[in-house]
C-alpha positions as CSV (number, residue, x, y, z in Angstrom):
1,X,93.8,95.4,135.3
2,X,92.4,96.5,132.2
3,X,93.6,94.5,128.6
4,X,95.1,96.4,126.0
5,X,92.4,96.0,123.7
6,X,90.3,96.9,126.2
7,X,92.4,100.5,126.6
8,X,92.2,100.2,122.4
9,X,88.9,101.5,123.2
10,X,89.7,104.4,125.1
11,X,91.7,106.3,122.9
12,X,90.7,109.2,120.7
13,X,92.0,108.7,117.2
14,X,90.1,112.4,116.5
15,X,93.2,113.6,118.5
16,X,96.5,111.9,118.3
17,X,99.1,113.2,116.5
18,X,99.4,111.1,113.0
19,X,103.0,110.9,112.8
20,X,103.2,109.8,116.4
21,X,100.2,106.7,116.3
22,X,102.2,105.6,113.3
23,X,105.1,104.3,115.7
24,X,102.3,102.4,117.3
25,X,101.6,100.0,114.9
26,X,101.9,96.5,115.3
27,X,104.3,94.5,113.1
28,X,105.4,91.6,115.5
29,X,103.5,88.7,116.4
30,X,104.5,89.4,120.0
31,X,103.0,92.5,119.6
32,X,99.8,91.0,118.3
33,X,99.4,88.6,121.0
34,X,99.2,90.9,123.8
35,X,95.5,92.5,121.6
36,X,94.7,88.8,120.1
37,X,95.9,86.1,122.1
38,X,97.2,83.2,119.4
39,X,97.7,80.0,120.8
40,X,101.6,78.3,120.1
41,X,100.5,76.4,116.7
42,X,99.2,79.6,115.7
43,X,101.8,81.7,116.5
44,X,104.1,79.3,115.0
45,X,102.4,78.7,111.8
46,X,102.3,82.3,111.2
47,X,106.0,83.1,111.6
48,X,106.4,81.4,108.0
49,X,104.0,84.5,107.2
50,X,105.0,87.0,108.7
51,X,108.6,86.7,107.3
52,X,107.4,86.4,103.6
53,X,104.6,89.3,103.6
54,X,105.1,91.3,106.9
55,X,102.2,92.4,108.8
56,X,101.3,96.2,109.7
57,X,98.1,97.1,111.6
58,X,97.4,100.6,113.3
59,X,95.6,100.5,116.4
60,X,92.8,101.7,115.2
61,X,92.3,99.1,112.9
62,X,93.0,96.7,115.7
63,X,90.1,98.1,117.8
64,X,87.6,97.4,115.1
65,X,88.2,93.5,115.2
66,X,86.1,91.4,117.4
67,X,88.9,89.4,119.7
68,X,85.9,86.4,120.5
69,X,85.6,85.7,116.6
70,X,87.7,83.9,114.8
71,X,86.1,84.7,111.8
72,X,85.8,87.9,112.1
73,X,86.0,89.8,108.7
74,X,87.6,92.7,110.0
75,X,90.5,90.2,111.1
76,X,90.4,88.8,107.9
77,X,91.7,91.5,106.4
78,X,94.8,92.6,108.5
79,X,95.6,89.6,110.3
80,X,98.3,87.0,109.0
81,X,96.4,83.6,108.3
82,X,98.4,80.1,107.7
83,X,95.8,80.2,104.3
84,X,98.9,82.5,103.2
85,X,101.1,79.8,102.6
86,X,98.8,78.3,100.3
87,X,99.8,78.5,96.7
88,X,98.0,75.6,95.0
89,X,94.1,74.7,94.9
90,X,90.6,74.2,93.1
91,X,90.7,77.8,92.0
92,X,93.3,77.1,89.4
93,X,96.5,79.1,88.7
94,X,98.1,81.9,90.7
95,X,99.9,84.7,89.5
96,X,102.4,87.6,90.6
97,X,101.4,90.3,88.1
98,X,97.7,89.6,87.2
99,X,97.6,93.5,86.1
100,X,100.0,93.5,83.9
101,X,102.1,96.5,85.8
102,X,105.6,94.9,84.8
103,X,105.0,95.3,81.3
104,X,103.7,98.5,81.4
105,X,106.0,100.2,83.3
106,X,108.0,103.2,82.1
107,X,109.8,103.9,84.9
108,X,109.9,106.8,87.4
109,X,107.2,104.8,89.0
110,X,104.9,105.5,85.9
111,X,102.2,102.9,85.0
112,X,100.9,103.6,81.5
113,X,98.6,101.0,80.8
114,X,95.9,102.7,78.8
115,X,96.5,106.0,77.0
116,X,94.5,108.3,78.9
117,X,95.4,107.5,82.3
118,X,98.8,106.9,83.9
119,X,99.2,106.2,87.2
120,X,102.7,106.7,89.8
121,X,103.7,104.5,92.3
122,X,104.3,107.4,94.8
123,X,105.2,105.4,97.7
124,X,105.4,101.3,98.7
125,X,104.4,102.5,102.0
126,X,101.3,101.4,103.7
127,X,99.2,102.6,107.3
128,X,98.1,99.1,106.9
129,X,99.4,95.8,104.9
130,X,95.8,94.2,103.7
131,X,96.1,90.7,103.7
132,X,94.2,90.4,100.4
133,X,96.4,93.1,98.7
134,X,97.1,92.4,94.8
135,X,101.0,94.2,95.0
136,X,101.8,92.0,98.6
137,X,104.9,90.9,96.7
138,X,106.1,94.4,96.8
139,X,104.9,95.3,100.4
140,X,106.8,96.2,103.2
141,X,109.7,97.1,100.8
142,X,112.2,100.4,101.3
143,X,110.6,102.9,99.6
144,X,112.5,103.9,96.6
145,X,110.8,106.8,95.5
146,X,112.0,110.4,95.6
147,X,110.1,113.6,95.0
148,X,113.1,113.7,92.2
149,X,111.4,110.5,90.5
150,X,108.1,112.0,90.8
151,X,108.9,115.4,88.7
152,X,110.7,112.8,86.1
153,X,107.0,111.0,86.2
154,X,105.9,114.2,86.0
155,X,108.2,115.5,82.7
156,X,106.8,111.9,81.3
157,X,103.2,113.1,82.2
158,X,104.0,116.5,80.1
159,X,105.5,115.0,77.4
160,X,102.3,112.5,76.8
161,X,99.2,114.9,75.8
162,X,97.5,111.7,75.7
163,X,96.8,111.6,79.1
164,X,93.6,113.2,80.6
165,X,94.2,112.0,84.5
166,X,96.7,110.6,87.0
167,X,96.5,108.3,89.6
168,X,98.9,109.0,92.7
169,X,98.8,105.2,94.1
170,X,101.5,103.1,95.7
171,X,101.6,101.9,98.2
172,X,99.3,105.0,100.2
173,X,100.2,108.4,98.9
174,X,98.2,109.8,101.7
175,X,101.2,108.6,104.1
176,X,103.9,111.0,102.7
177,X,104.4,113.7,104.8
178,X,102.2,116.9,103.5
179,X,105.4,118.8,102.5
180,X,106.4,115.5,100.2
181,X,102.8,115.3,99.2
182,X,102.3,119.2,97.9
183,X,105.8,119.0,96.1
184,X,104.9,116.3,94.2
185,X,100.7,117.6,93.5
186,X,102.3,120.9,92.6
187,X,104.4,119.2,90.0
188,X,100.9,118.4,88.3
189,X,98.9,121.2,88.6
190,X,100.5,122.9,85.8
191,X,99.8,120.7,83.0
192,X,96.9,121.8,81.2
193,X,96.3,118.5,79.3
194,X,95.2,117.0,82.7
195,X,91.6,117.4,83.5
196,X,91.8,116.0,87.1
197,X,93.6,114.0,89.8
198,X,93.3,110.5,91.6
199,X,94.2,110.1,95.4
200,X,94.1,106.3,95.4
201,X,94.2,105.6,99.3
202,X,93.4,103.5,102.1
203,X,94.0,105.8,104.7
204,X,90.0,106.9,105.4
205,X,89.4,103.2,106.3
206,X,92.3,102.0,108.1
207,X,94.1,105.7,109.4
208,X,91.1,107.9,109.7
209,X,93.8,110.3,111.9
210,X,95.9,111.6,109.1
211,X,92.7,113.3,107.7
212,X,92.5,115.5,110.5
213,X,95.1,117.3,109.7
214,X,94.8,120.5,108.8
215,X,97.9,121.5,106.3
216,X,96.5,118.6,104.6
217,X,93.0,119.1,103.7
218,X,93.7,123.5,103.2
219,X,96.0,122.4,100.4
220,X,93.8,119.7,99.2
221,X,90.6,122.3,99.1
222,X,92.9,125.1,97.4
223,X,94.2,122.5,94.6
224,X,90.9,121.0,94.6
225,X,89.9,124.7,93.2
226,X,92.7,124.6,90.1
227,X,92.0,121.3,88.9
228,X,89.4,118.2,90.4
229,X,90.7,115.8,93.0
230,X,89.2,112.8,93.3
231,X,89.7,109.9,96.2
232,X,89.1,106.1,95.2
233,X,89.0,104.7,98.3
234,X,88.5,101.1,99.7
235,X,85.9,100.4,102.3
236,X,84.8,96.3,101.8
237,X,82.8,95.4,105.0
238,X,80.3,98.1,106.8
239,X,81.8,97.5,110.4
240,X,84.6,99.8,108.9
241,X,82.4,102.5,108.4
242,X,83.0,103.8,111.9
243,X,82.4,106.9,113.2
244,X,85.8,107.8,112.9
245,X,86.0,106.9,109.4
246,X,82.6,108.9,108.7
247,X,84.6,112.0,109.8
248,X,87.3,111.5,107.7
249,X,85.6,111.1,105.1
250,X,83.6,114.2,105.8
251,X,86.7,115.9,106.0
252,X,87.6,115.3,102.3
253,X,83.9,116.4,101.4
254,X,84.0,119.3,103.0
255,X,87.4,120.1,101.0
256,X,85.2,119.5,97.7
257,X,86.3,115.8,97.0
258,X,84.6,113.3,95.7
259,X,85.1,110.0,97.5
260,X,84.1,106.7,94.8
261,X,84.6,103.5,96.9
262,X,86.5,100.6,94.9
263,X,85.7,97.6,97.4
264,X,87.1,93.9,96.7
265,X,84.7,91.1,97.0
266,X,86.6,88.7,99.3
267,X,85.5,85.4,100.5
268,X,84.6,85.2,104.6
269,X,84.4,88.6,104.5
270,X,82.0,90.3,102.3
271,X,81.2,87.1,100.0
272,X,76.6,87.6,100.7
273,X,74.0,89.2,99.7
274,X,73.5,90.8,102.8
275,X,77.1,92.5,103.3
276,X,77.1,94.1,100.0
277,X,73.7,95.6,100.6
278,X,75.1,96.7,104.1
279,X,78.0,97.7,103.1
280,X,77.0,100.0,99.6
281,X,73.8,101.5,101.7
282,X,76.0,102.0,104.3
283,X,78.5,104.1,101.5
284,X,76.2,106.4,100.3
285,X,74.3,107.1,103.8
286,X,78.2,109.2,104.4
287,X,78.1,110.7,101.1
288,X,80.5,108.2,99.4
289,X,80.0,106.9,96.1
290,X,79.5,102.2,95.4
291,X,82.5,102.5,92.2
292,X,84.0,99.0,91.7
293,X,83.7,95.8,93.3
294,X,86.8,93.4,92.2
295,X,86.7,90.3,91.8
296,X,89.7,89.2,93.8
297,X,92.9,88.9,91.7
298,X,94.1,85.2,91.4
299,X,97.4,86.8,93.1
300,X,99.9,84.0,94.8
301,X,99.1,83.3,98.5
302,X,95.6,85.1,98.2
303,X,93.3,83.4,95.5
304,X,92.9,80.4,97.4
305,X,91.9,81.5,100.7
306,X,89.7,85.1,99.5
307,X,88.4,84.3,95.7
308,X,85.3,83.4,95.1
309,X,84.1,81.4,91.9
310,X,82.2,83.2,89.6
311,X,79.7,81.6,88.9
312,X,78.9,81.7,93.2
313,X,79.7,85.5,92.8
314,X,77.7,86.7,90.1
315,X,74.7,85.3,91.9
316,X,75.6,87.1,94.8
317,X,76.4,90.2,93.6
318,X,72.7,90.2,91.6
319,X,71.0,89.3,94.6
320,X,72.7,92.4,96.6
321,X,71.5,95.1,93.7
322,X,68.4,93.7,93.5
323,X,67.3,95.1,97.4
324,X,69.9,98.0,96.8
325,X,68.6,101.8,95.4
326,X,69.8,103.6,92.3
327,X,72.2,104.9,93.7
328,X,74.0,102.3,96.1
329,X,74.0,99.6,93.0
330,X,75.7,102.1,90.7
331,X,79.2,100.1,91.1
332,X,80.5,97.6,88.7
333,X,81.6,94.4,89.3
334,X,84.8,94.3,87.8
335,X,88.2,92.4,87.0
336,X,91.5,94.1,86.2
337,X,93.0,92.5,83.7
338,X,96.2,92.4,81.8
339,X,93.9,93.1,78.6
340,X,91.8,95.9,80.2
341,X,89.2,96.1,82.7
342,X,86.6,93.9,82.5
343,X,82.9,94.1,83.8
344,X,81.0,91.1,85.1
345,X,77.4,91.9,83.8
346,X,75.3,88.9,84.6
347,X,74.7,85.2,83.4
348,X,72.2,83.2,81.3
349,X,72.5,79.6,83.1
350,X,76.6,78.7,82.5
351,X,77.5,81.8,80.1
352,X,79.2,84.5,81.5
353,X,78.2,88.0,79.9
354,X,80.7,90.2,80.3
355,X,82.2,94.1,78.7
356,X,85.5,94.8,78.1
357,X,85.5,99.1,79.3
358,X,89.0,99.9,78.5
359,X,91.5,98.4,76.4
360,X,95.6,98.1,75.9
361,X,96.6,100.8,73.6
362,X,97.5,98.2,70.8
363,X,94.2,96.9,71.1
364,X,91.6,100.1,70.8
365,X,89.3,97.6,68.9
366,X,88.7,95.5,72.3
367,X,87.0,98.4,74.1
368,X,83.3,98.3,74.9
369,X,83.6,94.5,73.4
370,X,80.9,92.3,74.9
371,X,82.8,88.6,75.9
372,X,80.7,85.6,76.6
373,X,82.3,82.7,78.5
374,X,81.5,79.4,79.6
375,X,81.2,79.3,83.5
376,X,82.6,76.3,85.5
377,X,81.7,75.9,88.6
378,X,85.5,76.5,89.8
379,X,86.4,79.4,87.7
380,X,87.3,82.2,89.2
381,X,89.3,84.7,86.6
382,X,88.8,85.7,83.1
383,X,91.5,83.5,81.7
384,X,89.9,80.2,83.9
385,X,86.6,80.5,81.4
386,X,86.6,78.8,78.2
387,X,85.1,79.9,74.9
């Protein structure tokens, strides 16, 4: 009798039906053990997890783990781990809202953190909830928005000729139904003050399926014409570049997107030299374009178990460029601060050089502002450095 990941393998994700493989998901530890056997402890100890960040895999996903390899990477990153429970260690501090997105919310879903860009929370909803995920306290929550909330984003939007681009984030905007999805892009497409749109999704890496469907991508190509869509998407170890996944990707190209790639550097999973050169060379051999690599946010119940120190990371990250091509070591490495985004630009023996690219609208002075730091061997956020 064959296993079910074994029959994982059989299936054509080219050709089910989106909606449908969605019901197939796994969110129940029972459910998990029949693909990944987990012993009692293990089941047990991830109960406690389960209940406080809920778990949400598609099959797809599942068939990309290695079932013999407990460190797997690709496990890593949708699997519960006990680690979750974690919430003090050598890494310092955790926080709930490392971004700032409380303080700059204006409602509707509207993020306005610097004054050209303004991003909506479109949906909460997720194909897949990443372990490592910087929002995981909202996760798995009813989704409170309505297309009625989007066109009062959208009046907002209007109203603020200040802004040159949006973000649709969440959550995945890519999982709203298209009809949801073209209600709420059309809502945009006739304000002239915005140059281009931001499809901030998951969905090529983890739900490769839902970008074979054809409504989709003809009304993506035809807005696409009227004013530039671009997808940040969110590939972090080369074993996810799967065939699959290549074609999806394709898909969006074809439709005259550009795909960036914002990846997160995560430690067990893409923490060396050697995955980051796989994994960029790997991005650009399917025509997508190395963006950002975060360092991981110091966000409760994932710091501890996927940060990795600075001063270890910088190293790293250096050593990666250094093999890579022009253009696979275009990305930045990058924090997203509360005060702006922050690139990570190299060291001279313990000081951190770093560049402040954007800044809070009460602080236009701060942007392009070099920073120098002293690295400890521990540190692994902006606000961990001292002067």
């Amino acid at each position: 009798m064959s296993s079910p990941a074994g029959n994982l393998l059989k299936i054509d994700f080219k050709k089910v039906d989106w909606q449908e493989e969605l019901s197939n998901n796994v969110t129940t530890l029972d459910e998990l053990n029949e693909f990944l056997p987990l012993s009692g402890e293990e089941q047990k100890s991830l109960e406690e997890v389960v209940e406080r960040h809920p778990m949400n895999i598609p099959r797809y996903y599942l068939s990309l783990i290695d079932p013999n390899d407990p460190e797997d990477p690709i496990r890593k990153l949708a699997m519960p781990s006990a680690d979750e429970l974690v919430v003090a260690g050598s890494m310092g501090e955790t926080t709930q809202d490392p971004y700032g997105d409380d303080k700059h919310d204006k409602g509707n879903g509207i993020l306005h953190k610097y004054p050209y860009s303004a991003l909506i929370v479109a949906t909460e909803y997720c194909a897949m909830y990443c372990r490592h995920c910087f929002r995981k306290r909202m996760v798995g929550l009813p989704n409170k928005q309505t297309v009625e909330s989007f066109n009062n984003a959208a009046k907002y939007i209007a109203e603020h000729k200040e802004i040159t681009n949006v973000i649709l984030s969440g959550g995945d905007p890519l999982m709203l139904p298209t009809p949801i999805l073209k209600q709420m892009l059309d809502t945009l497409r006739d304000i002239d003050h915005i140059n281009y749109i931001r499809i901030a999704t998951r969905v090529p890496v983890v739900f490769p399926m839902r970008l074979f469907d054809k409504e989709l991508l003809s009304y993506l190509k035809e807005f696409n014409r009227e004013k530039a869509v671009y997808v940040p998407t969110h590939f972090n170890h080369n074993r996810e570049i799967t065939s699959v996944a290549t074609d999806a990707v394709q898909a969006l190209r074809e439709a005259g997107i550009t795909v960036n790639n914002q990846a997160v550097f995560l430690r067990g999973v893409n923490d060396s030299p050697d995955a980051l050169e796989d994994l960029m060379n790997g991005l650009v051999r399917i025509g997508v374009n190395p963006y950002y690599l975060y360092q991981c946010m110091p966000v409760s119940r994932v710091r501890h178990h996927f940060q990795v120190p600075l001063k270890e990371g910088i190293d790293i990250v250096n050593e990666a460029k250094s093999r890579l091509d022009g253009y696979a070591k275009r990305f930045k490495f990058i924090m997203g601060h509360d005060i702006g985004k922050i690139e990570i630009c190299g060291r001279d023996g313990n000081k951190l050089v770093m560049n402040q690219i954007h800044s809070r609208p009460d602080h236009p002075e701060e942007a392009s502002k070099v920073l120098i730091r002293e690295l400890t061997d521990n540190a692994g956020w902006f606000d961990d450095l001292p002067e």
